[in-house]
C-alpha positions as CSV (number, residue, x, y, z in Angstrom):
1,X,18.2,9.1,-38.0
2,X,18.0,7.4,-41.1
3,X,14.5,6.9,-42.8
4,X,14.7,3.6,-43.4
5,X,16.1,2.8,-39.9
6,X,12.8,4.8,-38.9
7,X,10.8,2.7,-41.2
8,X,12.3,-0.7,-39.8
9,X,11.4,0.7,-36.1
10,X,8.0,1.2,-37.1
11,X,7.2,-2.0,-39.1
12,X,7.8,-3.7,-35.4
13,X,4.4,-2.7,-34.1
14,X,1.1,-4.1,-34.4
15,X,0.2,-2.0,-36.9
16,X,-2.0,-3.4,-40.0
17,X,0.0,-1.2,-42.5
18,X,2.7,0.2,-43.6
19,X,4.8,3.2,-42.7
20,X,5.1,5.5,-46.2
21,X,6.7,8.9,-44.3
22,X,8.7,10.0,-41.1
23,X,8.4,13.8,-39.8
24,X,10.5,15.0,-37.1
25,X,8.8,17.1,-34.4
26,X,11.4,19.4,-33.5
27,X,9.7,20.1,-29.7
28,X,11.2,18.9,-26.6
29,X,14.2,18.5,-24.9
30,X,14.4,14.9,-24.1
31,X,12.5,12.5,-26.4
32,X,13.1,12.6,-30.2
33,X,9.7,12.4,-31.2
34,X,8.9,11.8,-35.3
35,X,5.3,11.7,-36.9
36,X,4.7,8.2,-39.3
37,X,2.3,8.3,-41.8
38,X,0.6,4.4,-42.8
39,X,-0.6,3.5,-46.3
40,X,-3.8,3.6,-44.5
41,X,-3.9,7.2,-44.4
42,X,-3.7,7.0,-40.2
43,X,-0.3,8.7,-38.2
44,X,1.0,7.5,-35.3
45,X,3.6,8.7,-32.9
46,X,7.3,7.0,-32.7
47,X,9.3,8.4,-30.1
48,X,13.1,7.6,-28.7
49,X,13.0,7.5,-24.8
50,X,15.9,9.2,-23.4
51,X,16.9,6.5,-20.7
52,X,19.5,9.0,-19.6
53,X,17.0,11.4,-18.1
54,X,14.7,8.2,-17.6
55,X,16.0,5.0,-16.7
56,X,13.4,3.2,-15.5
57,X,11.7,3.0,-18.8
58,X,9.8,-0.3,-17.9
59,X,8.2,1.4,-14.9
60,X,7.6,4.4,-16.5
61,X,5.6,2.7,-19.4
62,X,3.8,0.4,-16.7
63,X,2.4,3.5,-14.8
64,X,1.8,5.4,-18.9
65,X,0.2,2.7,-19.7
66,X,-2.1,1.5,-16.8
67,X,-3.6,4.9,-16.4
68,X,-4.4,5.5,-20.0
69,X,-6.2,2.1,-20.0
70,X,-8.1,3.3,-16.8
71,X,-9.2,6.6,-18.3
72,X,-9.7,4.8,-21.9
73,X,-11.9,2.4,-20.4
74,X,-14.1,4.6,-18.6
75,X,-14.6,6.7,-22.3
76,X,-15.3,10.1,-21.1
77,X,-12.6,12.4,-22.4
78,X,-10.0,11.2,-25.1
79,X,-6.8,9.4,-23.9
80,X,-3.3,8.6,-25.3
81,X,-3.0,5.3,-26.8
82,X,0.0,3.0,-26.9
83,X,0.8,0.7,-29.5
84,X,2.2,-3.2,-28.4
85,X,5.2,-5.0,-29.9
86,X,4.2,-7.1,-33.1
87,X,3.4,-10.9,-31.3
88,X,4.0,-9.5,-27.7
89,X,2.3,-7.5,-24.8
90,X,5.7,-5.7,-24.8
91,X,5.4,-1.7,-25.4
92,X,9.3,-1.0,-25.8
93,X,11.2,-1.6,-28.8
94,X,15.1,-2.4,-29.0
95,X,14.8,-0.5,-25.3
96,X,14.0,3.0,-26.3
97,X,11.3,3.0,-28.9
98,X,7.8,3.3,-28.7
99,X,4.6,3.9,-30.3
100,X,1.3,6.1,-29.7
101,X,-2.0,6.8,-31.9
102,X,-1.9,10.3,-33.5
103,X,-4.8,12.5,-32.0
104,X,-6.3,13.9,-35.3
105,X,-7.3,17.3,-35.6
106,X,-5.7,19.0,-32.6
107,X,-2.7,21.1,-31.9
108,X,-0.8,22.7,-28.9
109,X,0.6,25.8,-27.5
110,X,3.6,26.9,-26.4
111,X,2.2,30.1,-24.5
112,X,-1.5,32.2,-25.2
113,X,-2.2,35.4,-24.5
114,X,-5.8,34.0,-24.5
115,X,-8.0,33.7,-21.1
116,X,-10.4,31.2,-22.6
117,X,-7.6,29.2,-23.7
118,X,-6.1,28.9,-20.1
119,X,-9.4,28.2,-18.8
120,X,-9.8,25.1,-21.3
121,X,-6.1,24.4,-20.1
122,X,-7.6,23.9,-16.4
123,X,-10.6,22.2,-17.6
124,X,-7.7,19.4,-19.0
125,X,-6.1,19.5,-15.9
126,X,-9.2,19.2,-13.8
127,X,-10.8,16.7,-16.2
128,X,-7.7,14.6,-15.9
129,X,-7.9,14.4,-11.6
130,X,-11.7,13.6,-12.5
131,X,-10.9,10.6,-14.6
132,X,-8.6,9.0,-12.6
133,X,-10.1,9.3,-9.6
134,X,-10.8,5.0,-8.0
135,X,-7.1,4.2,-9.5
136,X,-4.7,3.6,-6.9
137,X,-1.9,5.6,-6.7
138,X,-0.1,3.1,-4.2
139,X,0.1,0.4,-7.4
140,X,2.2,2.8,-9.5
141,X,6.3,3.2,-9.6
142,X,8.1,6.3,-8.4
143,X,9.8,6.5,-11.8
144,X,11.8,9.9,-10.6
145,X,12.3,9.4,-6.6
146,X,11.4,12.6,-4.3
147,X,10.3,13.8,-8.2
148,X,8.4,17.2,-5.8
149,X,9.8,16.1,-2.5
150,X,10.7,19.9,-2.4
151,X,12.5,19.5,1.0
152,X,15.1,17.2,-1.0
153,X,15.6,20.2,-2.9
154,X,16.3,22.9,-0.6
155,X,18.5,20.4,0.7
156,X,20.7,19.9,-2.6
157,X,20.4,23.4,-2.5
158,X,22.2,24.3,1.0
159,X,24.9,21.3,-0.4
160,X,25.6,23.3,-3.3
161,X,26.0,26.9,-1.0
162,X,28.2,24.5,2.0
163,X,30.2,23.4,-1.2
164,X,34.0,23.9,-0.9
165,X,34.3,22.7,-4.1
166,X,32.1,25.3,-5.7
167,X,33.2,27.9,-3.6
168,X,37.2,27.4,-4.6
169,X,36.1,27.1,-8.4
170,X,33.3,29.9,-9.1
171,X,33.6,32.4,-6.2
172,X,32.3,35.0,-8.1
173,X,29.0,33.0,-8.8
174,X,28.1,33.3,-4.9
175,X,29.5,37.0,-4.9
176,X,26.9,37.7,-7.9
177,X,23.8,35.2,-6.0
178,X,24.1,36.3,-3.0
179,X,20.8,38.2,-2.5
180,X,19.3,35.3,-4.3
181,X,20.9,33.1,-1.7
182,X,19.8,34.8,1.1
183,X,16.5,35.1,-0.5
184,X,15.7,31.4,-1.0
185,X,17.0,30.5,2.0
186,X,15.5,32.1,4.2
187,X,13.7,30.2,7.1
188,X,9.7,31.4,6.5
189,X,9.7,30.0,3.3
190,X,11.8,26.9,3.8
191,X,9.6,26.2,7.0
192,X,6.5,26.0,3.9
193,X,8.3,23.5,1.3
194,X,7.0,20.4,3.6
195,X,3.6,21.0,3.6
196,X,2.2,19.0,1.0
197,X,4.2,16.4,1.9
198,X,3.1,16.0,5.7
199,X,-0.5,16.1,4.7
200,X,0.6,13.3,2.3
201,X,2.1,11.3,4.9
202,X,-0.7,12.4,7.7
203,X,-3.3,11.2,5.3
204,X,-4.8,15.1,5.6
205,X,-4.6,15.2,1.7
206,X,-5.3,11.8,-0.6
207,X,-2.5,10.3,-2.5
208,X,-3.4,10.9,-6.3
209,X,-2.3,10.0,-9.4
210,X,-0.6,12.9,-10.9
211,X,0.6,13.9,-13.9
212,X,3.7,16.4,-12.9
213,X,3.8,18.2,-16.1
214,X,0.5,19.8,-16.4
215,X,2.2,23.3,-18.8
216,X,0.0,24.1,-21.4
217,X,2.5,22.3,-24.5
218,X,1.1,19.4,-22.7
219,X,-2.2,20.1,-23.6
220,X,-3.9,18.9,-26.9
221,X,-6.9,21.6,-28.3
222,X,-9.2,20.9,-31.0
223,X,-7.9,22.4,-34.1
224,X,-11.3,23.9,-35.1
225,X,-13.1,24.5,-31.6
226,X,-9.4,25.1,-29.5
227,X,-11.5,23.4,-26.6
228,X,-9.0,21.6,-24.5
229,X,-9.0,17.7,-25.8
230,X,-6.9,16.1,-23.4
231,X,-3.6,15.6,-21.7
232,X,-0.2,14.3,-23.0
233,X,3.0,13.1,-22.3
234,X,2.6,10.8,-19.3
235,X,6.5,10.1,-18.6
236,X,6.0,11.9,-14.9
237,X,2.9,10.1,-13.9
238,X,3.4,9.1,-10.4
239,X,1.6,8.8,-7.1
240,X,1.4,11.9,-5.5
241,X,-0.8,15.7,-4.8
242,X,-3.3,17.2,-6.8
243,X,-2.0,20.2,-5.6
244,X,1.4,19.8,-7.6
245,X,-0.8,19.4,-11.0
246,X,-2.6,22.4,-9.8
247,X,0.1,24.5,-9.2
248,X,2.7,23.5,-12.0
249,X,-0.6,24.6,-14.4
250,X,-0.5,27.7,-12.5
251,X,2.9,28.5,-12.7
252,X,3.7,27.8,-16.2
253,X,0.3,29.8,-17.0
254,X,0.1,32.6,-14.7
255,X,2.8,34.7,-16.6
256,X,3.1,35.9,-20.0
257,X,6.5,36.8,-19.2
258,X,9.6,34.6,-20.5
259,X,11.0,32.3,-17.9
260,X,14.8,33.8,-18.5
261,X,12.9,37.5,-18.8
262,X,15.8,40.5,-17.8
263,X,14.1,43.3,-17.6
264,X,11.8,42.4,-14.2
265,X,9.7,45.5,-14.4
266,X,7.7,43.7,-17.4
267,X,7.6,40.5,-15.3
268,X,4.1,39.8,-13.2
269,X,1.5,37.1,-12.0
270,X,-1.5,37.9,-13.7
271,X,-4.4,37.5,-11.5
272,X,-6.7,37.1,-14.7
273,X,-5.1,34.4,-15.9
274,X,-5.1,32.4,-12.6
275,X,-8.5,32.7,-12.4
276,X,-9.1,31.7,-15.8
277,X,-7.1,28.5,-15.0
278,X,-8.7,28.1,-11.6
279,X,-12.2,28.3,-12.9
280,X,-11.8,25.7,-15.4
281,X,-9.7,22.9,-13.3
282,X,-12.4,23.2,-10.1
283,X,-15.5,23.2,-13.0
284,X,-14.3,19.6,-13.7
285,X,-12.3,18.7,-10.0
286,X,-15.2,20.3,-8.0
287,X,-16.5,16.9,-7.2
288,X,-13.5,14.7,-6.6
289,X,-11.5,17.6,-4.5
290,X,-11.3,17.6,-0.8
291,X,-11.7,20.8,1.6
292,X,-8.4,20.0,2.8
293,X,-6.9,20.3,-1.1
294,X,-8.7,23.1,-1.8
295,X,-7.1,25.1,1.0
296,X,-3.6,24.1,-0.3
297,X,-4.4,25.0,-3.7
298,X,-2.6,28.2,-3.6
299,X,0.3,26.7,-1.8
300,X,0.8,24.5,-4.9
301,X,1.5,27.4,-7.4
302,X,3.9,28.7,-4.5
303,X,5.5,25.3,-4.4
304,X,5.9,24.7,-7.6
305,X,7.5,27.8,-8.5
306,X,9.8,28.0,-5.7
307,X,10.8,24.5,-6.6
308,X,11.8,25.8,-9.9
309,X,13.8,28.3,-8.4
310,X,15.8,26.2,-6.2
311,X,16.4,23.9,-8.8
312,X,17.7,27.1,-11.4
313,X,20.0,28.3,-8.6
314,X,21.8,24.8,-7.4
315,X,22.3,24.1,-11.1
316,X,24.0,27.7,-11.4
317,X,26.4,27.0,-8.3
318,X,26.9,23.7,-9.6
319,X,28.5,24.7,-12.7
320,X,25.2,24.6,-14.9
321,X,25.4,20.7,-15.2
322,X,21.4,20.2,-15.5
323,X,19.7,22.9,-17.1
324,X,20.8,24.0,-21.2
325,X,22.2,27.3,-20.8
326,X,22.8,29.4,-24.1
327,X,26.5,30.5,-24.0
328,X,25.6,34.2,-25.5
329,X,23.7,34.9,-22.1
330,X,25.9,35.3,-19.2
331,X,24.6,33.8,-16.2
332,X,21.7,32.3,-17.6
333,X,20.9,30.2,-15.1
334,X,20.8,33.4,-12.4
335,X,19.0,35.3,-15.0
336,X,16.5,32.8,-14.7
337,X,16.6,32.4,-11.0
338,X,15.9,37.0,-11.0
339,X,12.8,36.3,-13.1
340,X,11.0,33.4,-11.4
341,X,11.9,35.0,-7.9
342,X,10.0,37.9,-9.1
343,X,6.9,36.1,-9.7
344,X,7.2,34.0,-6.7
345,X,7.0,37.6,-4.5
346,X,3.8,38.3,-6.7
347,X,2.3,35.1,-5.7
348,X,3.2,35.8,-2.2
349,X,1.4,39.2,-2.2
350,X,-1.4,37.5,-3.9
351,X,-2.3,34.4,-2.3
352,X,-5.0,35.7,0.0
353,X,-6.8,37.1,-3.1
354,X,-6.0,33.8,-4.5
355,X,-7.7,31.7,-2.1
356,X,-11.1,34.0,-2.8
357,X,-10.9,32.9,-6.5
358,X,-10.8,28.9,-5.5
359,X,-13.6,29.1,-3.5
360,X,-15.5,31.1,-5.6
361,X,-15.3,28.4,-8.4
362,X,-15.7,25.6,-5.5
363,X,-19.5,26.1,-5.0
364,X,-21.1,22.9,-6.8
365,X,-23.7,23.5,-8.6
């Protein structure tokens, strides 16, 4: 986009300067997000909602903006911070534009090899539970429905299989997925995916606020200290486990290995760097946690992961109508599915040893 067009956007909110400069972030895959600098010498975020991938964009902001005002409020850790409308208590500009404060002095990561920097990325995750904890999760929109109902999935996976369609135009796709197949669908761990979601619905486990997209380039670290600052990108905040913020940390942590990795003898789920995670998140959760979350803990990196999974190998029967795919890798989408199956028999083989590490970090001191 156009400068000026930039400029004009950002002269529309409350903002007691004026934009001089526009920098495009080129991260993401949804939102365009650009950097403004003021005459002021302060930045502030301008970013273009995709209302394609979220088109509920009202709701959305309405559940962004209520819980950063509840964690703002309480002035323990350091929150994002939206920007209104010029002479409104709108957020949204012209339908898809809005504005953030810039969080000075920090900067993310797209992966570490470092342990101390997964265990400030649990800290962030843990601290985030801990601050909302007294906001009711009931009072916020479902902005993507059955966003982890992960029995929705496995059923839009089974659609995809029972497809005629599918089958009668890429036959060879189930000839070349067919252990895959076999291997996701397979009762024991289907007869798992609705776990978090009865305890939900029994009341066993508390309905939270949760982020949904707790991977480490959704963490902010302190561009001197690289202690974890805080959490971003609040477009999946929604009612629902602290177990799914839990285990999408875990899962998107607990590898060093690429997600679309070939060669699966250099994939593996590093024990160290679960624990790193672990220890941080229950160093700041310890006291808002139940027994009963604690014990699914575990589960939640399972989930998450085998969510992922699912979701890699519909989109591949489907036609690869979700996911980018780059057109030099032949069945990307199964390549993916190989490499994530891989970790998710690690986790399996490990979640005894996993359940040790929780409780270790559990005892309060």
């Amino acid at each position: 986009m156009k400068t000026e067009k930039l400029m004009q956007i950002a002269r529309s909110f409350d903002i007691d300067a004026q934009p001089v400069k526009t920098t495009l972030i080129d991260i993401g895959h949804i939102n365009k997000t650009y950097i403004i600098d003021y005459d002021n010498n302060e930045k502030y975020i301008l970013q273009y909602v995709n209302t394609n991938v979220f088109p509920n964009l009202n709701e959305l902001m309405s559940n962004a903006q209520r819980v950063t005002n509840y964690i703002g409020k309480k002035g323990n850790i350091t929150t994002i911070e939206f920007i209104k409308i010029k002479d409104s208590d709108e957020y949204i500009y012209n339908k898809n534009w809005r504005m953030q404060k810039f969080i000075e002095n920090t900067k993310t990561y797209l992966a570490t090899e470092s342990l101390e920097k997964l265990y400030e990325a649990g800290k962030a995750v843990g601290n985030f539970q801990k601050e909302v904890e007294g906001f009711d999760a009931n009072t916020l929109y479902e902005v993507i429905p059955m966003f982890h109902y992960t029995p929705n999935r496995v059923a839009q996976l089974k659609e995809a299989i029972e497809s005629k369609e599918n089958r009668k135009k890429r036959p060879e796709r189930f000839e070349k997925a067919k252990k895959e197949i076999e291997f996701l669908t397979d009762e024991k761990r289907i007869s798992r995916t609705d776990k978090i979601v009865e305890g939900l619905k029994s009341g066993k486990i508390p309905l939270r606020v949760t982020h949904n997209d707790t991977k480490l380039s959704n963490i902010l670290f302190d561009a001197q200290t690289e202690k974890a600052v805080c959490l971003i990108d609040f477009d999946t905040i929604m009612p629902g486990s602290i177990v799914y913020d839990f285990g999408e940390g875990i899962r998107s942590g607990g590898t060093t290995s690429k997600e679309d990795e070939q060669d699966t003898t250099k994939i593996y789920f590093d024990l160290e760097r679960y624990e790193a995670f672990t220890k941080g998140f229950m160093e700041k959760a310890k006291d808002v946690i139940t027994n009963e979350e604690v014990e699914m803990l575990p589960l939640g990196a399972w989930m998450m992961t085998y969510e992922n999974l699912i979701r890699f190998l519909t989109d591949y029967l489907n036609g690869d109508i979700y996911f980018s795919v780059n057109p030099e890798i032949e069945d990307h989408n199964l390549i993916r599915v190989r490499a994530q199956s891989e970790i998710l028999k690690q986790i399996e083989q490990n979640e005894e040893k996993m359940k040790g590490m929780i409780k270790k970090w559990i005892i309060k001191n």
